[in-house]
C-alpha positions in Angstrom: -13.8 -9.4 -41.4 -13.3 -8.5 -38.0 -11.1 -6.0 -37.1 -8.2 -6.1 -34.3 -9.0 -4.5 -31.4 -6.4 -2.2 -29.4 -6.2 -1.3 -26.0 -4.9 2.7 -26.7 -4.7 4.7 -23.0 -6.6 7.4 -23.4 -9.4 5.8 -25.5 -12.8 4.9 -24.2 -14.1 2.0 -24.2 -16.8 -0.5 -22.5 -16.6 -4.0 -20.5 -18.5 -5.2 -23.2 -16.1 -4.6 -25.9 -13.5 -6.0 -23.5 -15.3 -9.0 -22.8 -15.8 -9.9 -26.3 -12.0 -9.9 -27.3 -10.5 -11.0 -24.8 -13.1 -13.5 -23.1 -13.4 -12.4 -19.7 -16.2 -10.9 -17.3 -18.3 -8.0 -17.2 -19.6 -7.7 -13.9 -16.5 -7.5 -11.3 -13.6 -5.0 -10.5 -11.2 -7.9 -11.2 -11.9 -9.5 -14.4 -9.2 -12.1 -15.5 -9.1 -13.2 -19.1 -7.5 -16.9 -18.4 -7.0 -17.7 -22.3 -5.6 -14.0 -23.2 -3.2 -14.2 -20.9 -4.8 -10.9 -18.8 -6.4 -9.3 -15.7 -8.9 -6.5 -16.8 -8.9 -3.8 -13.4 -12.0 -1.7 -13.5 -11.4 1.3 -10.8 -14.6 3.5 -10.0 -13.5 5.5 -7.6 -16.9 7.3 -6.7 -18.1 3.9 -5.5 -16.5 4.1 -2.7 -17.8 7.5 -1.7 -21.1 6.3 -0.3 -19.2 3.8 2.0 -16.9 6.2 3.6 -13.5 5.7 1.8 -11.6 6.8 -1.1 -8.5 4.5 -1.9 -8.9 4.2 -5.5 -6.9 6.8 -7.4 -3.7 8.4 -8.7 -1.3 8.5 -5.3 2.1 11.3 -5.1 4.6 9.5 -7.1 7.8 8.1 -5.3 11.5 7.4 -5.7 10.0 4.3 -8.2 7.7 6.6 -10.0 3.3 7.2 -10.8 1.2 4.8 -8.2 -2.3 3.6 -8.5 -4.1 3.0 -5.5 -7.1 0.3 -5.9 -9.2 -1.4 -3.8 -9.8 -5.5 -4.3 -12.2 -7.3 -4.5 -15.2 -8.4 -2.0 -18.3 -5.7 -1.1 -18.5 -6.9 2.3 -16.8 -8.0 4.9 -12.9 -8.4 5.3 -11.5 -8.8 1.8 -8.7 -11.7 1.8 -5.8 -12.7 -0.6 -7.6 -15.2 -2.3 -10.1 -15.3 -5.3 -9.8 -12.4 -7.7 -7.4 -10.6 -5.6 -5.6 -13.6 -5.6 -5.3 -13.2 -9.3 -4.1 -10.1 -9.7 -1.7 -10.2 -6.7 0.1 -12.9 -8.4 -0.6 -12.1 -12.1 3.3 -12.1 -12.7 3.8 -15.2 -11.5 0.5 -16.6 -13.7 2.6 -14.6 -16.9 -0.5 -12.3 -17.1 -0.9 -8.8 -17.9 -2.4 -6.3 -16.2 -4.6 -3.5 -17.7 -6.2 -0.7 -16.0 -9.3 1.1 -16.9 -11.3 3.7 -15.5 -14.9 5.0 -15.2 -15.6 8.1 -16.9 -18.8 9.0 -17.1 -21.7 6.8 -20.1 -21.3 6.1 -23.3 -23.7 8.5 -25.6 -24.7 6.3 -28.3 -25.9 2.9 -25.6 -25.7 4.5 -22.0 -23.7 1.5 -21.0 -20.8 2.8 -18.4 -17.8 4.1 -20.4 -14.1 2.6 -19.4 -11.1 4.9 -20.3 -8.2 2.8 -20.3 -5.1 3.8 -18.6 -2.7 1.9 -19.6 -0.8 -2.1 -19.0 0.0 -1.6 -15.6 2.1 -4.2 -12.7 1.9 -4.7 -8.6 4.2 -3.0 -6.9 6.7 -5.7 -6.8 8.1 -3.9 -3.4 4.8 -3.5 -1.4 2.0 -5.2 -3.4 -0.9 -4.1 -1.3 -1.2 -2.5 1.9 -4.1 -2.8 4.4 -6.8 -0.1 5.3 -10.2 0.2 6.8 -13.6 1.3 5.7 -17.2 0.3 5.6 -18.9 -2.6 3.4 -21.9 -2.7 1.3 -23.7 -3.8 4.6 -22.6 -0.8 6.2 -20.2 -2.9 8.4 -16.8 -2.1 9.3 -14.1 -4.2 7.4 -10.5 -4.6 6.1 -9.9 -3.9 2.8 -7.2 -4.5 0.2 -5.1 -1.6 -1.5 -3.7 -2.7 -4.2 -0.4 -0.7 -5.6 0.1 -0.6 -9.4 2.6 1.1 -11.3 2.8 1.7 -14.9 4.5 -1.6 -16.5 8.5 -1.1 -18.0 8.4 0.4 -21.3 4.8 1.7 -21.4 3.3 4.9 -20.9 0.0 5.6 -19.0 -2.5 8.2 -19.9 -3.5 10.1 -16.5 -6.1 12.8 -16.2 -6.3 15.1 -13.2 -9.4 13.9 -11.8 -7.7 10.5 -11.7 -6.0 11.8 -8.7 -6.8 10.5 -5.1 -10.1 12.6 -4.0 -9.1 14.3 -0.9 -10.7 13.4 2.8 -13.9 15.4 4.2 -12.6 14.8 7.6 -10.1 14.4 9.9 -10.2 10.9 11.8 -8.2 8.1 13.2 -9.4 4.9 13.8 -7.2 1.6 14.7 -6.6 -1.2 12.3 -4.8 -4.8 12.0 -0.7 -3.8 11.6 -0.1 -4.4 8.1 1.2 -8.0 7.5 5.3 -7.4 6.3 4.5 -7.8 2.2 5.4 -11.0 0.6 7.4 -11.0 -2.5 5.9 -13.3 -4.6 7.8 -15.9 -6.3 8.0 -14.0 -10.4 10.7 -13.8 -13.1 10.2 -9.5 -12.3 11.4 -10.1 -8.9 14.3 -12.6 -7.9 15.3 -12.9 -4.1 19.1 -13.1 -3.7 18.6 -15.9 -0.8 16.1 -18.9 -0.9 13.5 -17.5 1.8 11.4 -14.5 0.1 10.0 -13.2 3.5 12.9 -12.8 5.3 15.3 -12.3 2.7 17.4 -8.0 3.1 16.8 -7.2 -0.4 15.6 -8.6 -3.8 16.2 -7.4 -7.9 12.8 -5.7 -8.9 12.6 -4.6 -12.3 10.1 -1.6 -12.0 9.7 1.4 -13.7 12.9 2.7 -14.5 15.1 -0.7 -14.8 15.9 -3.3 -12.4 17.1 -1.9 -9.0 18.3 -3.6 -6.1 15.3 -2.9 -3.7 16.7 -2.8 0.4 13.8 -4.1 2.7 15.5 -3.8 6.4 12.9 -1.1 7.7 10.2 -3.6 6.9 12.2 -6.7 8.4 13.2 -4.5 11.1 9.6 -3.8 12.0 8.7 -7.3 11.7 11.3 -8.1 14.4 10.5 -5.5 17.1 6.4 -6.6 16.5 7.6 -10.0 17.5 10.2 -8.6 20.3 7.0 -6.6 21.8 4.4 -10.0 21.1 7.2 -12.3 23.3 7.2 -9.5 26.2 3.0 -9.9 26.9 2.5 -6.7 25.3 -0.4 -5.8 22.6 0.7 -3.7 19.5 -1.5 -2.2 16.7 -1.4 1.1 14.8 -3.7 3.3 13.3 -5.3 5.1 9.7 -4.9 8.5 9.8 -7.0 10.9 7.6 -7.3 14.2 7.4 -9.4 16.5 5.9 -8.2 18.4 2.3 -5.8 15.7 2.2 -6.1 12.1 -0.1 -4.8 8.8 1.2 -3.8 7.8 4.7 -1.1 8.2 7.2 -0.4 4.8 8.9 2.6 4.6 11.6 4.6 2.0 12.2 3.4 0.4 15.5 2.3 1.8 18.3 2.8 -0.4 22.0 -0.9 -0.4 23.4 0.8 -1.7 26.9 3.3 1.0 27.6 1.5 4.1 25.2 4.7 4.4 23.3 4.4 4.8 19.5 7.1 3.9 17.0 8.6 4.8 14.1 11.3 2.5 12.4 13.9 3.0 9.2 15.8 0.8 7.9 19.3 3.0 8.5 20.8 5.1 10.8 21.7 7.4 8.6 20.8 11.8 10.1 17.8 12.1 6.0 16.4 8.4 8.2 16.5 9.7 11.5 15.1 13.2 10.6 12.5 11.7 8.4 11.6 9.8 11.3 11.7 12.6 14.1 8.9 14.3 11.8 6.6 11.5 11.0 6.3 10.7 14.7 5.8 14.8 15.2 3.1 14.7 12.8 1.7 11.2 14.4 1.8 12.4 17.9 -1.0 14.9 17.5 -3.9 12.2 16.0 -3.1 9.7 18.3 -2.7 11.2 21.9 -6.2 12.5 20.9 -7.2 9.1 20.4 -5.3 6.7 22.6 -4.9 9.9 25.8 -1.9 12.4 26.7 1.1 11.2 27.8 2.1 9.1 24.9 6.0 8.3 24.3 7.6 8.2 21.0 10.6 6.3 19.8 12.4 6.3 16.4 13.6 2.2 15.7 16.6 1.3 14.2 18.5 -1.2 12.5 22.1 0.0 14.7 23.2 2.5 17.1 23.3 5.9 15.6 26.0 8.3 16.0 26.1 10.5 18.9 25.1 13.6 17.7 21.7 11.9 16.3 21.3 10.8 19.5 21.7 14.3 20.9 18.8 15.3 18.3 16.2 12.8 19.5 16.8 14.1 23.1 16.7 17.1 22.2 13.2 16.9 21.1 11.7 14.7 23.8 12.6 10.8 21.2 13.3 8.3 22.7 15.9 5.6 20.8 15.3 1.9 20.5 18.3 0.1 17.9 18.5 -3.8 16.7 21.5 -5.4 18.4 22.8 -9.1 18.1 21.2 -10.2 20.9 17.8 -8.4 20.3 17.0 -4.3 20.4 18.7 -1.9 23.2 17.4 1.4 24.5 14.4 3.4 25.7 11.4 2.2 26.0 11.4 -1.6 25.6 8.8 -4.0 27.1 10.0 -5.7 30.4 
């Protein structure tokens, strides 16, 4: 009689086992089982070593909790929403779960590659995935997917300290695509409270810790002044930051190519936004003047006109102020 197989976090197991309950793949990072209703994520994080890059990996937990970084599929060239990734970016939506496991060294008794499963995980209903660059199987530079799971309501993941993010051997920057503003997708986790996802101020996301009402102006915000800048003839991008003894990446908001002005944008005017603000573009200022040449601006970006004291403290420390009106976005710099 055949006996019921459980997915324990903490356990050890092998894609083989997988594969034979739940009917899905053994060869791929992405591994939907269509009938079981699941999507099997296999993270090896010292694959990615040889290439240059490690996203894969426990990242500093935020105001919604543990996050997972992992990178999707495709070995070369840019990897796209589509296929496998495809899959688990919209395994909600499909009613699928997801379950993540992780390499850990070979099985003694076959040799076969051991997978220590973590636990039922979900996307980051907020930010699904965010953008990065690195090198390909072919040795070519590409964009790659970063996926961002967090541990699924009601269950608890089994983390190990080498599951953390392994931290950079070097400081670089390089410039990449500006992330695409995240799509909600269209799930019964996530409900949009008006009838257009990608422009809507705020959705209900039941993540970790209950359903909270999630507030996405910095990200619409940003969206807006990329647009502002695109209408004016001006080219925009932003970089990947590493830096060495440090895991993941910083990324700043966008950075105005035609005028040397980098930007930082929140989505209020309160003096924790501002100030958290003032010291990302403090901390960005050094890695990209050596990059893009001295003399770069900085501006903090706004939603509204701060009060005047905060706009006493950006002076103060050589910020410049650019804030969303009715009509479009006042202040110092904007593109002529």
């Amino acid at each position: 009689m055949k006996t019921t197989f459980e997915l324990v976090p903490g356990r050890a197991t092998t894609r083989d086992e997988i594969a034979a309950e739940f009917g899905c793949g053994t060869f791929q990072g992405i591994e939907p089982a269509v009938e079981a209703k699941k999507v099997f994520v296999y993270s090896d994080p010292t694959a990615g070593e040889e290439y240059g890059y490690t996203f894969d990996g426990r990242a500093e937990d935020d105001e919604y909790g543990p996050l997972y970084l992992y990178t999707g599929y495709g070995k070369s060239g840019n990897q796209e929403l589509k296929s496998r990734n495809k899959s688990l970016h919209d395994h909600v939506a499909a009613g699928r779960e997801v379950h993540l496991l992780v390499a850990d060294g070979k099985m003694p008794d076959s040799g076969q590659k051991r997978q220590r499963y973590i636990g039922q995980m979900i996307v980051d209903p907020i930010t699904p995935y965010v953008t990065r660059t690195g090198l390909g199987e072919d040795k070519k530079k590409r964009t790659v997917l970063v996926f961002r799971l967090r541990p699924a309501p009601g269950t608890t993941p089994v983390w190990r300290d080498e599951d953390w993010l392994s931290p950079a051997a070097a400081t670089a920057i390089e410039e990449i695509e500006p992330e695409p503003q995240p799509v909600i997708p269209a799930q019964t986790s996530v409900k949009a409270k008006n009838s257009e996802q990608h422009t809507t101020a705020q959705t209900i996301a039941n993540i970790p810790g209950g359903p909270k009402t999630v507030h996405r102006r910095e990200g619409l915000l940003v969206e807006a002044f990329k647009k502002h800048i695109a209408a004016a003839g001006h080219v925009h991008k932003t970089f990947q930051i590493t830096v060495a003894g440090e895991p993941g990446a910083l990324t700043p908001d966008i950075y105005d190519a035609t005028d040397h002005v980098l930007y930082e944008g929140k989505g209020l005017t309160t003096r924790n936004h501002v100030r958290m603000a003032l010291g990302q573009l403090m901390d960005y200022r050094r890695h990209v003047e050596k990059f893009e040449g001295d003399g770069l601006r900085v501006a903090v970006l706004l939603p509204g006109e701060p009060s005047p004291d905060l706009k006493d403290l950006l002076a103060s420390q050589d910020v410049h102020l650019v804030y969303q009106t009715e009509d479009g976005f006042a202040g110092f710099p904007l593109p002529s």
